[in-house]
C-alpha positions as CSV (number, residue, x, y, z in Angstrom):
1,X,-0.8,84.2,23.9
2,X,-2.1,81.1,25.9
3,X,-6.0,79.9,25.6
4,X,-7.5,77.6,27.7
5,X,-7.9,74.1,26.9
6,X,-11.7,74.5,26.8
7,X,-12.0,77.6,24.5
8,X,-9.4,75.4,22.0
9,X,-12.0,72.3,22.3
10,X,-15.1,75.0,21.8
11,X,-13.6,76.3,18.6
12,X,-12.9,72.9,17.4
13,X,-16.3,71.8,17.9
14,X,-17.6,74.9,15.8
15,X,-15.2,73.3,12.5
16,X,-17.3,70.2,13.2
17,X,-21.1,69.6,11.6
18,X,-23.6,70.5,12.2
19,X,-21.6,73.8,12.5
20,X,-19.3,73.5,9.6
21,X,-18.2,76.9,10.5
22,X,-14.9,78.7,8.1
23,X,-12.1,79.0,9.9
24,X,-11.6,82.7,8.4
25,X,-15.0,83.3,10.2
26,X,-13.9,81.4,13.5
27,X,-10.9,83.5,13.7
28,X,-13.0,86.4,13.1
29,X,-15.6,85.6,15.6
30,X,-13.6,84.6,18.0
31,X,-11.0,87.4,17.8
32,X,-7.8,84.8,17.2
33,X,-5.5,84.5,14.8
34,X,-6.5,82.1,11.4
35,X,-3.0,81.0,12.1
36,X,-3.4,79.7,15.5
37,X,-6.9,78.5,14.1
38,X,-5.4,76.4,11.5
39,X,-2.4,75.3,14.2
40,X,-5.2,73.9,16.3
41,X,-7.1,72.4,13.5
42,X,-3.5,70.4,12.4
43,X,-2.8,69.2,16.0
44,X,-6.1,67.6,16.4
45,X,-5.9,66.1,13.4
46,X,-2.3,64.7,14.0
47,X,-3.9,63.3,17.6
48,X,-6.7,61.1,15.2
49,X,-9.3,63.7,15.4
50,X,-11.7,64.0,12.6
51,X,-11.8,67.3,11.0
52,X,-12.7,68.8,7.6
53,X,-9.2,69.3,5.7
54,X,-10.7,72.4,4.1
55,X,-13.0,74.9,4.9
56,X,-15.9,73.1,3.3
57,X,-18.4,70.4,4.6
58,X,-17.4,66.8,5.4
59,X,-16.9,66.6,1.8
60,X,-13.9,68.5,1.8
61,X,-12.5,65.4,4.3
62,X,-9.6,63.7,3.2
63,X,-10.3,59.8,1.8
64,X,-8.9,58.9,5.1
65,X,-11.4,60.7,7.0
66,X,-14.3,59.6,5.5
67,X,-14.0,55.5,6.6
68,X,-13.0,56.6,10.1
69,X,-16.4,58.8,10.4
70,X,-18.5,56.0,9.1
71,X,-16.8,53.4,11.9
72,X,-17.4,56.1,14.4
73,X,-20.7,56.8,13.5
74,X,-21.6,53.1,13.2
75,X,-23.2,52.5,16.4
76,X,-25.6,56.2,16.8
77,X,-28.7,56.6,16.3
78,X,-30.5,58.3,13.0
79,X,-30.8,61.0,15.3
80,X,-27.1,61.4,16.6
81,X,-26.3,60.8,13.4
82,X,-28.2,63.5,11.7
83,X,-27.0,66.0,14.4
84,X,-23.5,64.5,13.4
């Protein structure tokens, strides 16, 4: 089965803080395989995109991950960043 481009990006967005949502709960929630959930989870990350490599919080982000999120954090505001 096919999903839309946007419903991918939304349930992306929900692995992301402040969300920090499981993806056993995603796939759940969203009726979708954990498969396909952990298939979208590994492409973005292969396209540069930062994502949790567990099902933790940013903690659980590989030591790769963590430099990259300070660098693209650097500029926000205390606000952005808190909602970050």
């Amino acid at each position: 089965m096919a999903y839309a481009p946007e419903r991918r990006e939304a349930v992306l967005k929900r692995m992301l803080p402040p969300n920090n949502v499981m993806i056993a709960d995603l796939a759940r929630s969203e009726s979708i395989s954990e498969q396909t959930s952990y298939g979208w989870r590994t492409k973005a990350r292969r396209e540069g995109r930062l994502l949790p490599d567990a099902d933790l919080t940013p903690e659980g982000w590989s030591s790769r991950d963590k430099p990259a999120a300070v660098m693209e954090t650097v500029a926000m505001s205390e606000a952005e960043i808190g909602e970050y």
